[in-house]
N, C-alpha and C positions, 0 to 999 in steps of 0.2 A: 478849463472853461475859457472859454474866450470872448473876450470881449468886442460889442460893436464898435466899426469905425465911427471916428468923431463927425457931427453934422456936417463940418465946413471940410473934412479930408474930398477930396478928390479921386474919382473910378481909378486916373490913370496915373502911371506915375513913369514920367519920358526913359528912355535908353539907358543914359548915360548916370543913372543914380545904380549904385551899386545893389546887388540881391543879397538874400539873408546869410547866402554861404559866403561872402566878403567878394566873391569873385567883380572885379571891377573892368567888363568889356572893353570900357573906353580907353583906360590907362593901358591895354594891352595891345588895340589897336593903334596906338599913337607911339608907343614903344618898337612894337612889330614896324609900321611905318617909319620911324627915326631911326632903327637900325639898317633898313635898307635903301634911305636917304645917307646917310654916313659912307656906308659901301659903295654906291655908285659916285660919290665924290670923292672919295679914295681911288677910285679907280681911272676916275678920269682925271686926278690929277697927277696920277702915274702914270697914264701914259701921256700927260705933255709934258710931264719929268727925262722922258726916252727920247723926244724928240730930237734932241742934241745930239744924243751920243749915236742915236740910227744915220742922221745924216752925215756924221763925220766919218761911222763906216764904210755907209754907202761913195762919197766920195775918194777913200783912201782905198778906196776897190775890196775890202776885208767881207763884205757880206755873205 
């Protein structure tokens, strides 16, 4: 049997509140988003880790 919502509840209930299955969108999109802010800072800070050692190649003629 179920019961009616309470007078003062509200039709709508925003995004970011999680559903009955626990599943919680928000936290998955900001995780999804942080992981591939992570990677492209990794990444670009390997390559101006290379920077050095390419042009030391490049001028000892080894490239």
């Amino acid at each position: 049997m179920s019961m009616p919502p309470h007078a003062l509840a509200s039709e709508h209930l925003p995004g970011f509140i999680p559903g009955p299955d626990g599943s919680d969108p928000l936290f998955t999109v900001v995780m999804f988003l942080l992981v591939i802010l992570l990677m492209a800072i990794g990444i670009i800070y390997l390559k101006l880790h290379a920077i050095p050692g390419r042009l030391w190649l490049d001028m000892a003629g080894l490239s």
